[in-house]
N, C-alpha and C positions, 0 to 999 in steps of 0.2 A: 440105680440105673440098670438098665434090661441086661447089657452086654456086660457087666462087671461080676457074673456069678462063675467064671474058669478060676479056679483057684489058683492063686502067682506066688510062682516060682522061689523060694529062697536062695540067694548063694552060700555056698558052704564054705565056712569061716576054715579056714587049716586047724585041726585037731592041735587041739593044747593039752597038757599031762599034769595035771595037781602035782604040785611039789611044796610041801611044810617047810617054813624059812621061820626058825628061831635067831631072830637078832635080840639086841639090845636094848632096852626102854628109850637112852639117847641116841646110839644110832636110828631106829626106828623116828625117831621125831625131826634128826637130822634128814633122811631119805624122803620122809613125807612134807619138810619144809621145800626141801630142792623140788620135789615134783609139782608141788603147789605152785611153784615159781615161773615152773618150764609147763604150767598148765597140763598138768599128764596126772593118770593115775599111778600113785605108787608102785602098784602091780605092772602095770605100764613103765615108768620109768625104771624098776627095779632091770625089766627086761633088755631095756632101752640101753642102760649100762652094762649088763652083761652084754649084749651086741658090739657096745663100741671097745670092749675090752679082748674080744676075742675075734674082732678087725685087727688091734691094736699086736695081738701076739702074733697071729697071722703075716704080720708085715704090709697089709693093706691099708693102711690109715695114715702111712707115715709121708708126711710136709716136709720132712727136712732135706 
């Protein structure tokens, strides 16, 4: 198309920082069955628990 040659815009994802995570062969297979489960990528879900765990210590999460 004539109008489609303006080159578009990406948004910019929030800067992430590589971090090497040595786990365990079983943990490891545990982490990546849950995230298979809750549909997430392990690097994803890994994150996803770290969130709800430092809500958790916060005092922000708590139902009771």
């Amino acid at each position: 198309m004539a109008g489609d040659s303006a080159p578009k815009k990406k948004k910019k994802k929030p800067a992430r920082k590589p971090f090497l995570l040595r786990l365990s062969p079983e943990l490891m297979d545990e982490l990546r069955g849950w995230a298979n489960a809750e549909l997430r990528s392990l690097n994803a879900h890994i994150e996803f628990l770290l969130r709800q765990a430092l809500k958790r210590r916060k005092g922000e999460d708590e139902e009771s």
